[in-house]
Backbone as a ProteinNet text record, in pm:
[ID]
protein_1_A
[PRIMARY]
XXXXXXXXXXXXXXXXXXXXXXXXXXXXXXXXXXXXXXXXXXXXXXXXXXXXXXXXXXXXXXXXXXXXXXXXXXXXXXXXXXXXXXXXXXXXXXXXXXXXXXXXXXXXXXXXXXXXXXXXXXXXXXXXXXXXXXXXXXXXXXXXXXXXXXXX
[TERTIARY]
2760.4	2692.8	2727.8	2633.7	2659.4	2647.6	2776.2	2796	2790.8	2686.9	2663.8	2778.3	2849	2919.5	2881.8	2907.7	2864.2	2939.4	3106.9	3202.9	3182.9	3091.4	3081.8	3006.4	2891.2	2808.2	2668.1	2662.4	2516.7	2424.4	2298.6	2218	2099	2053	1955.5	2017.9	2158.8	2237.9	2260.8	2246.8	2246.2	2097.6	1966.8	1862.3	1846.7	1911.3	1924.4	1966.6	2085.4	2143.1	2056.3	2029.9	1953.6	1855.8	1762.7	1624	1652	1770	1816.7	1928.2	2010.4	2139.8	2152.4	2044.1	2079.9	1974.2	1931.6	1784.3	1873.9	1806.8	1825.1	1856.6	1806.1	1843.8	1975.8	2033	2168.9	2264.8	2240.7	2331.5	2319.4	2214.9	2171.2	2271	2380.4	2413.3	2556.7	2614.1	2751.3	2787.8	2862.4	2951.6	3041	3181.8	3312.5	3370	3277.9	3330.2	3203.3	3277	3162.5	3075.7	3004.8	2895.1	2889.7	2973.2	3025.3	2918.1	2818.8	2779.4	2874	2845.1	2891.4	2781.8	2866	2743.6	2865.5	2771.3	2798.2	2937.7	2942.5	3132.5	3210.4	3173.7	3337.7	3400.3	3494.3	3612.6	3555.9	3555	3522.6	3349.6	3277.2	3137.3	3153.2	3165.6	3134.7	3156.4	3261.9	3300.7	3234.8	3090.2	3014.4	2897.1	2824.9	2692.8	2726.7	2547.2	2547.2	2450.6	2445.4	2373.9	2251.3	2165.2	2013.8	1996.3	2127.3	2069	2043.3	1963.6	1973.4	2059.3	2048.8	2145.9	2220.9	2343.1	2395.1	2501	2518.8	2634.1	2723.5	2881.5	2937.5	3033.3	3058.3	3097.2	3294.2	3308	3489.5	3510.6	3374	3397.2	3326.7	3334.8	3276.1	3212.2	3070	3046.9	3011	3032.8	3034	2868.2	2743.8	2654.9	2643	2628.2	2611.7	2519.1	2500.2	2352	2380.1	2274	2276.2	2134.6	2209.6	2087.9	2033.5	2053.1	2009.8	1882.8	1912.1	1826.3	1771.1	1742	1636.2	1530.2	1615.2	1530.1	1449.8	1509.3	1442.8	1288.5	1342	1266.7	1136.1	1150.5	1059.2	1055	1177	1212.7	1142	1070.6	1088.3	1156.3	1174.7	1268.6	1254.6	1093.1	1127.1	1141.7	1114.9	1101.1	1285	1367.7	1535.3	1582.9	1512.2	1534.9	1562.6	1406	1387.7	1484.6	1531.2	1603.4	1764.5	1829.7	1958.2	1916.5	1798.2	1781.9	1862.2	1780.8	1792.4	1878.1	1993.6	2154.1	2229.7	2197.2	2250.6	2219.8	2082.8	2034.8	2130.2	2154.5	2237.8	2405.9	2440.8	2587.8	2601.8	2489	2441.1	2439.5	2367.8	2296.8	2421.7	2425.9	2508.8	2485.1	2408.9	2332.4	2450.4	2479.7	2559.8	2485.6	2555	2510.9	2476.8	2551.1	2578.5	2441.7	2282.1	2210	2081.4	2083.7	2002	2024.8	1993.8	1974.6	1821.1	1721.9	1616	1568.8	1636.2	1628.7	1714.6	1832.6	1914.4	1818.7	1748.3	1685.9	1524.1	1496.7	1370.6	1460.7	1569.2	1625.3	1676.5	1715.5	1732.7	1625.8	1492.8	1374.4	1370.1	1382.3	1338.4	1404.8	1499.7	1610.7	1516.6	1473.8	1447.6	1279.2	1179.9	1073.2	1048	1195.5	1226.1	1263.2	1264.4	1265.5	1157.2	1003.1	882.7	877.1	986.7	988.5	916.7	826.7	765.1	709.8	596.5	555.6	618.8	683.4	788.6	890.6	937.4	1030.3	937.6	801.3	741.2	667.2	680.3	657.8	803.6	864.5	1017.6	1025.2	994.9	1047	952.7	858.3	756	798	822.2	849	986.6	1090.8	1228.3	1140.8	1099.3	1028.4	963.9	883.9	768.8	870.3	924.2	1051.2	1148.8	1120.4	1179	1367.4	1414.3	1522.2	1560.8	1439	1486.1	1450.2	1519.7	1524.3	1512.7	1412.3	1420.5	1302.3	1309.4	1233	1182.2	1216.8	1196	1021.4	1046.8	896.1	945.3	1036.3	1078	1086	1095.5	1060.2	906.3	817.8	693.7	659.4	731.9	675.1	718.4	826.2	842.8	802.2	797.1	667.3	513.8	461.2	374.8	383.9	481.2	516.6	537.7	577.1	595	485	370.7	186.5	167	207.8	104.3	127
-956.7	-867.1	-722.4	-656.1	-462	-431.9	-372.8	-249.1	-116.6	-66.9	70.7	177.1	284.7	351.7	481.2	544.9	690	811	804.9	928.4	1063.1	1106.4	1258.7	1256.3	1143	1160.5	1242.1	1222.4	1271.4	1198.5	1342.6	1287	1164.2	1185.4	1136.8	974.3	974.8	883.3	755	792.6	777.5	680.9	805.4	713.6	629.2	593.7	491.4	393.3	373.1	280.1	247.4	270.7	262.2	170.2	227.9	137.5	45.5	81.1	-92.4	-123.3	-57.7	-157.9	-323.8	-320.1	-454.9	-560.4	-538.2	-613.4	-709.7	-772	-925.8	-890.8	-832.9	-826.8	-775.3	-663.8	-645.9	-758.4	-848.4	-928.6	-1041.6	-1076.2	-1138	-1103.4	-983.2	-931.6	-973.2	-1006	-1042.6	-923.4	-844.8	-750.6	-692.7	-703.5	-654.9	-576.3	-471.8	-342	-248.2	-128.1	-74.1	-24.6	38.3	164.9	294.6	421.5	498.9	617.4	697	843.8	897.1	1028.5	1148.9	1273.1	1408	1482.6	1575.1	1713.1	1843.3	1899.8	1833	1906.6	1843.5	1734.7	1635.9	1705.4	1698.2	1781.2	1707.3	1575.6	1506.3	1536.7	1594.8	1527.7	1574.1	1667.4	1713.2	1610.6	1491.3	1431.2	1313.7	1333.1	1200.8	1253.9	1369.7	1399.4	1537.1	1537.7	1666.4	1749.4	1909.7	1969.4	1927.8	1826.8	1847.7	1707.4	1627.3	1479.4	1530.1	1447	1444.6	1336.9	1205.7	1149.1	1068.1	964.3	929.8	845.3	763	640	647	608.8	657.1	568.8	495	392.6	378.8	525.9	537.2	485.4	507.5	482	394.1	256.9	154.3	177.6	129.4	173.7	307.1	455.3	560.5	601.4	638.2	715.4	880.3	937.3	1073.7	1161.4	1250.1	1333.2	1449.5	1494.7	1665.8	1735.1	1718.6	1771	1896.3	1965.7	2108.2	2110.7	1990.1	1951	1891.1	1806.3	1750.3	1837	1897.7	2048.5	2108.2	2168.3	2195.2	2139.5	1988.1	1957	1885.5	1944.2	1877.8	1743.3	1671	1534.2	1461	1390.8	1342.7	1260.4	1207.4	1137.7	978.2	944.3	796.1	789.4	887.8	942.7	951.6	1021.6	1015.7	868.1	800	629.7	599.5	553.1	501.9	554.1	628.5	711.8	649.7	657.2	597.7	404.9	415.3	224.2	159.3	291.8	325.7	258.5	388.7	401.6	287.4	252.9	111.3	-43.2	-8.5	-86.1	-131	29	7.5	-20.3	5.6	-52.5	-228.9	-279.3	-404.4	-466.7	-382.4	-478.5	-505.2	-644.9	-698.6	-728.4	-654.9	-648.6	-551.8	-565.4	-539.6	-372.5	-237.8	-175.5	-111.8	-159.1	-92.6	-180.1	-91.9	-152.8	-244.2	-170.9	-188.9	-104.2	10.8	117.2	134.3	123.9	95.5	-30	-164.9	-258.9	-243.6	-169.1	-160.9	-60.3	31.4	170.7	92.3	-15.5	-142.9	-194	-264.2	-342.7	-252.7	-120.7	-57.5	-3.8	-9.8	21.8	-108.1	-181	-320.8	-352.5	-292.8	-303.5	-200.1	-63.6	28	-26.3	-116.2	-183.9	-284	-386.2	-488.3	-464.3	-312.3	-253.4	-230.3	-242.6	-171	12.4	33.7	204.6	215.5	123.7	171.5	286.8	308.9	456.8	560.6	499.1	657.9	690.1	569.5	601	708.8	608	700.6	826.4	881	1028.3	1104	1064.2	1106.2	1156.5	1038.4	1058.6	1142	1152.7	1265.8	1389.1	1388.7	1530.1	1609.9	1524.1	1503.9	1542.9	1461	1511.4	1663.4	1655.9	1768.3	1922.4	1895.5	2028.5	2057.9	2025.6	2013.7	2002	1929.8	1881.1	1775.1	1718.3	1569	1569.8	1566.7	1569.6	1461.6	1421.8	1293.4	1349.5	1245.1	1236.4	1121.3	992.1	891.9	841.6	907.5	887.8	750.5	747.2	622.1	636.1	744.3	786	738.9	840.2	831.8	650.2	602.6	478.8	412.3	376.9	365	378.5	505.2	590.3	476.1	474	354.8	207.9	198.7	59.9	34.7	163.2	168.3	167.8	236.7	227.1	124.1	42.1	-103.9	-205.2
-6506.4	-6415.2	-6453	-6425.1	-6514.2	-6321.4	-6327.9	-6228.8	-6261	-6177.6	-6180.8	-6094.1	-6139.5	-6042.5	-6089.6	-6028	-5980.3	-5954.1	-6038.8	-5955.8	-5923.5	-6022.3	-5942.1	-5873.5	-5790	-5701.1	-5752.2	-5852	-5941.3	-5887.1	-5861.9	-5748.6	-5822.3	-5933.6	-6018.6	-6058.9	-6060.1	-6072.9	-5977.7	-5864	-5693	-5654.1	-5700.3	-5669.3	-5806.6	-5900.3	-5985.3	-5964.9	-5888.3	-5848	-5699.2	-5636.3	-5460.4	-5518.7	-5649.4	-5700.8	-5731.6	-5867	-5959.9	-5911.2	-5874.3	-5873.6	-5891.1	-5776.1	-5758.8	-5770.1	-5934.1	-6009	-6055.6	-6047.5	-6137.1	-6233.2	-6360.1	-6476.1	-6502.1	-6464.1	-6410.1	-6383.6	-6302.7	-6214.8	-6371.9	-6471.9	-6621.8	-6706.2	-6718.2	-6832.3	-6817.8	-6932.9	-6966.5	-6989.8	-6874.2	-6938	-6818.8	-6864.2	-6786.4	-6713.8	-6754.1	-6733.8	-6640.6	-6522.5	-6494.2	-6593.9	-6552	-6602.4	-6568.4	-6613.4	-6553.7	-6586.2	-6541.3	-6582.4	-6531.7	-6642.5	-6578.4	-6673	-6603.4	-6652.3	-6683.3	-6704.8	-6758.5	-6747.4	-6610.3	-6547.9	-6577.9	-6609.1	-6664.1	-6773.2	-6753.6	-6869.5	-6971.6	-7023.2	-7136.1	-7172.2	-7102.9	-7169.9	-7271.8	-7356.3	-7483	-7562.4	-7583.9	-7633.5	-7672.1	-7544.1	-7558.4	-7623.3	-7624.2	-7676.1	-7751.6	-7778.2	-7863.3	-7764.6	-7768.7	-7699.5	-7663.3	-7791.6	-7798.8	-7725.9	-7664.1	-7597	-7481	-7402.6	-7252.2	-7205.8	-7317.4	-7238.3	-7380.1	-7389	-7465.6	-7403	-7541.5	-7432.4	-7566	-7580	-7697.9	-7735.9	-7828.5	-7848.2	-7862	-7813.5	-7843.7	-7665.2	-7595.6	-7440.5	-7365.9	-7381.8	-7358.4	-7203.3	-7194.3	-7060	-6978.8	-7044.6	-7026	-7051	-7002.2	-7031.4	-6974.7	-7070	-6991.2	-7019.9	-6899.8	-6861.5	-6856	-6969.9	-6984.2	-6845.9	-6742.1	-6656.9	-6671.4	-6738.3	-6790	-6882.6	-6998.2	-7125.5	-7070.6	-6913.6	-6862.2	-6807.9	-6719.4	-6682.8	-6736.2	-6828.7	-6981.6	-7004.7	-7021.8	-7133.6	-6991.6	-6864.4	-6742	-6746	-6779.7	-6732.2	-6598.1	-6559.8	-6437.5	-6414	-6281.9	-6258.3	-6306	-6331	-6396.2	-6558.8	-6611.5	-6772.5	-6753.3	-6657.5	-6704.7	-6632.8	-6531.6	-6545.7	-6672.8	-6750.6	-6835.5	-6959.5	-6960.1	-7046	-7039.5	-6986.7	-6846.9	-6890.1	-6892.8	-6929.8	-7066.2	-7145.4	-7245.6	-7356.9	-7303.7	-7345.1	-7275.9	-7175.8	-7131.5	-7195.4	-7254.7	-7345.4	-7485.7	-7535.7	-7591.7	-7581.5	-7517.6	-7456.5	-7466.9	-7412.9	-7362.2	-7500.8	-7615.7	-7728.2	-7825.2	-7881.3	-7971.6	-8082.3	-8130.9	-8275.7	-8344.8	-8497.4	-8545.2	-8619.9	-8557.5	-8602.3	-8739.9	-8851.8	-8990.3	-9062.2	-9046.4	-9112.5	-9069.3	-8875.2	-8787.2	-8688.8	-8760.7	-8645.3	-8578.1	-8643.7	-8584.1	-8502.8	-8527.1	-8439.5	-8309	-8304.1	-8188.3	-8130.9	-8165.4	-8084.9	-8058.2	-8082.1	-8049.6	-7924	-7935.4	-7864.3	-7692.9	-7698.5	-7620	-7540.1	-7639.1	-7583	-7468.7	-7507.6	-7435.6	-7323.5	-7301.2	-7150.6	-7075.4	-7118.2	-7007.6	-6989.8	-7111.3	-7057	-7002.3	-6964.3	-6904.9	-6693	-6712.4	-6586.6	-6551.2	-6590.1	-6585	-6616.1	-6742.1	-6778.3	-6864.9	-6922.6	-7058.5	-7068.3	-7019.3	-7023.9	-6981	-6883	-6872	-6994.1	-7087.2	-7171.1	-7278.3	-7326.5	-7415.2	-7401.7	-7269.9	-7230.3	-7253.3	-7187.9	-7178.9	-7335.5	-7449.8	-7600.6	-7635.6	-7598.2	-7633.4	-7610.4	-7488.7	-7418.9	-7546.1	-7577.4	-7640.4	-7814.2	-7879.1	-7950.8	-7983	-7890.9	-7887	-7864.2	-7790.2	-7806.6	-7906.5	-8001.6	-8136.2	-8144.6	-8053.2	-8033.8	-8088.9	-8149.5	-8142.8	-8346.5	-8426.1	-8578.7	-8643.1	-8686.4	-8788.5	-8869	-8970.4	-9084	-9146.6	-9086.8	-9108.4	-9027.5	-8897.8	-8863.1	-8749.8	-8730.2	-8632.5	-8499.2	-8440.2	-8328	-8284.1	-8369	-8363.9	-8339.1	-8446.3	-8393.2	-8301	-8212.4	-8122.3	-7987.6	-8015.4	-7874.9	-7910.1	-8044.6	-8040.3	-7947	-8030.1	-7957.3	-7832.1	-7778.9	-7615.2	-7538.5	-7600.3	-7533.2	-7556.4	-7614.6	-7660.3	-7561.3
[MASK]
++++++++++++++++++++++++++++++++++++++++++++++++++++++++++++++++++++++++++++++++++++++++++++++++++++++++++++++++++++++++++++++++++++++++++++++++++++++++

Protein backbone atom coordinates (compact mmCIF):
# COMPACT_ATOMS: atom_id res chain seq x y z
CA UNK A 1 0.00 0.00 0.00
CA UNK A 2 1.67 3.71 -0.99
CA UNK A 3 0.93 6.22 1.77
CA UNK A 4 0.66 9.60 0.93
CA UNK A 5 1.93 12.25 3.71
CA UNK A 6 2.07 15.73 3.55
CA UNK A 7 4.57 17.58 6.30
CA UNK A 8 4.66 20.96 5.33
CA UNK A 9 0.94 20.99 4.68
CA UNK A 10 1.31 21.92 0.87
CA UNK A 11 -1.88 22.96 -0.30
CA UNK A 12 -1.83 21.27 -3.99
CA UNK A 13 -0.44 18.29 -2.02
CA UNK A 14 -3.54 18.16 0.42
CA UNK A 15 -6.19 18.17 -2.44
CA UNK A 16 -4.06 15.20 -3.83
CA UNK A 17 -4.37 13.17 -1.20
CA UNK A 18 -8.47 14.20 -0.30
CA UNK A 19 -8.97 12.92 -4.34
CA UNK A 20 -6.51 9.81 -4.34
CA UNK A 21 -5.41 8.91 -1.25
CA UNK A 22 -7.46 6.42 -0.92
CA UNK A 23 -7.78 4.74 -4.74
CA UNK A 24 -7.44 1.37 -5.11
CA UNK A 25 -4.50 1.49 -7.08
CA UNK A 26 -2.55 2.91 -4.17
CA UNK A 27 -3.84 0.42 -1.60
CA UNK A 28 -2.31 -2.32 -5.30
CA UNK A 29 1.29 -1.19 -4.75
CA UNK A 30 4.01 -3.08 -2.87
CA UNK A 31 5.80 -0.50 -1.21
CA UNK A 32 7.08 0.25 2.54
CA UNK A 33 7.66 3.35 2.91
CA UNK A 34 5.60 6.74 2.98
CA UNK A 35 5.48 9.17 0.13
CA UNK A 36 6.82 12.30 1.35
CA UNK A 37 6.52 15.91 -0.86
CA UNK A 38 8.00 18.68 -0.05
CA UNK A 39 8.60 21.93 -1.77
CA UNK A 40 10.73 25.06 -2.10
CA UNK A 41 11.32 25.67 1.81
CA UNK A 42 12.67 22.50 2.79
CA UNK A 43 16.26 23.00 3.65
CA UNK A 44 16.96 19.86 1.39
CA UNK A 45 14.97 20.56 -1.86
CA UNK A 46 17.83 21.60 -3.86
CA UNK A 47 19.17 18.29 -3.39
CA UNK A 48 16.26 16.68 -5.12
CA UNK A 49 15.77 18.78 -8.44
CA UNK A 50 17.05 21.12 -10.82
CA UNK A 51 15.63 24.67 -11.27
CA UNK A 52 13.88 23.80 -14.68
CA UNK A 53 11.67 20.66 -12.89
CA UNK A 54 8.41 21.28 -11.52
CA UNK A 55 8.52 18.22 -9.98
CA UNK A 56 11.11 15.21 -9.35
CA UNK A 57 11.48 12.15 -7.17
CA UNK A 58 15.34 11.24 -6.42
CA UNK A 59 16.69 8.11 -6.00
CA UNK A 60 19.40 8.93 -2.92
CA UNK A 61 15.66 9.49 -1.16
CA UNK A 62 13.41 6.72 -1.51
CA UNK A 63 9.85 7.95 -1.49
CA UNK A 64 10.59 11.76 -1.50
CA UNK A 65 8.80 13.79 -4.57
CA UNK A 66 9.23 17.39 -4.77
CA UNK A 67 7.42 20.58 -6.10
CA UNK A 68 8.82 23.59 -7.55
CA UNK A 69 5.52 25.65 -7.06
CA UNK A 70 6.99 28.69 -8.59
CA UNK A 71 7.98 26.66 -12.05
CA UNK A 72 4.31 25.64 -11.87
CA UNK A 73 3.15 29.08 -11.70
CA UNK A 74 5.29 29.91 -14.27
CA UNK A 75 4.72 27.52 -16.52
CA UNK A 76 0.31 27.99 -15.72
CA UNK A 77 0.20 24.49 -14.35
CA UNK A 78 -3.29 23.53 -13.46
CA UNK A 79 -4.13 21.72 -10.87
CA UNK A 80 -4.88 18.33 -12.73
CA UNK A 81 -1.80 18.88 -15.29
CA UNK A 82 0.49 19.10 -11.48
CA UNK A 83 -1.78 15.77 -10.39
CA UNK A 84 -0.84 14.08 -13.29
CA UNK A 85 2.62 15.28 -12.94
CA UNK A 86 2.92 14.13 -8.89
CA UNK A 87 1.46 10.60 -10.67
CA UNK A 88 4.18 10.82 -12.56
CA UNK A 89 7.30 10.78 -10.35
CA UNK A 90 5.46 8.35 -8.19
CA UNK A 91 5.24 6.27 -11.14
CA UNK A 92 8.56 6.28 -11.08
CA UNK A 93 9.47 5.51 -7.47
CA UNK A 94 6.91 2.57 -7.94
CA UNK A 95 8.59 1.21 -11.31
CA UNK A 96 11.08 -1.80 -11.06
CA UNK A 97 12.46 -1.77 -14.34
CA UNK A 98 16.14 -1.70 -14.24
CA UNK A 99 17.29 1.73 -15.08
CA UNK A 100 20.84 1.51 -16.96
CA UNK A 101 19.40 1.19 -20.60
CA UNK A 102 15.61 1.92 -20.23
CA UNK A 103 15.22 5.23 -19.66
CA UNK A 104 12.56 5.70 -22.11
CA UNK A 105 10.57 2.62 -21.01
CA UNK A 106 10.65 3.73 -17.25
CA UNK A 107 9.43 7.50 -18.51
CA UNK A 108 6.41 5.04 -20.69
CA UNK A 109 5.98 3.18 -17.48
CA UNK A 110 5.58 6.34 -15.22
CA UNK A 111 3.38 7.72 -17.84
CA UNK A 112 1.10 4.83 -17.11
CA UNK A 113 0.63 5.27 -13.22
CA UNK A 114 -0.50 9.03 -13.73
CA UNK A 115 -2.95 7.43 -16.92
CA UNK A 116 -4.02 4.64 -14.69
CA UNK A 117 -5.53 7.59 -12.49
CA UNK A 118 -7.60 8.95 -15.53
CA UNK A 119 -4.48 11.95 -15.99
CA UNK A 120 -3.79 11.29 -19.47
CA UNK A 121 -4.51 14.42 -20.99
CA UNK A 122 -3.71 16.37 -18.28
CA UNK A 123 -0.17 14.76 -18.20
CA UNK A 124 0.22 15.57 -22.01
CA UNK A 125 -0.77 19.27 -21.63
CA UNK A 126 1.21 19.61 -18.50
CA UNK A 127 4.43 18.11 -20.84
CA UNK A 128 3.51 20.45 -23.40
CA UNK A 129 3.19 23.36 -21.43
CA UNK A 130 7.05 22.03 -19.79
CA UNK A 131 8.21 21.66 -23.28
CA UNK A 132 6.89 24.66 -25.01
CA UNK A 133 8.69 26.93 -22.37
CA UNK A 134 11.90 25.82 -23.39
CA UNK A 135 12.81 24.29 -20.01
CA UNK A 136 12.55 21.08 -20.87
CA UNK A 137 16.06 20.00 -23.25
CA UNK A 138 16.25 17.01 -25.27
CA UNK A 139 17.20 16.03 -28.55
CA UNK A 140 16.21 12.72 -28.88
CA UNK A 141 12.56 13.71 -29.74
CA UNK A 142 11.17 11.43 -26.81
CA UNK A 143 9.23 13.75 -25.13
CA UNK A 144 7.44 14.65 -28.25
CA UNK A 145 6.57 11.22 -28.47
CA UNK A 146 5.21 10.52 -25.45
CA UNK A 147 2.93 13.53 -25.38
CA UNK A 148 1.77 11.30 -28.63
CA UNK A 149 1.18 8.46 -26.91
CA UNK A 150 -0.63 10.20 -24.23
CA UNK A 151 -3.52 11.56 -26.96
CA UNK A 152 -3.97 8.20 -28.29
Amino acid sequence: MVRLTNPQNIPIIQELIDEFGTHPILDQQNFDFPIIFIDESHPRFEWFTSPDAPFASNTLFPGWISINQRLCTELRLDIREQFAMLFHELGHILDHTPRIGNGFQRELNADQFAVDFGLSEDLATGLTKLVESGRYQETSGDMNRRIALLWQ
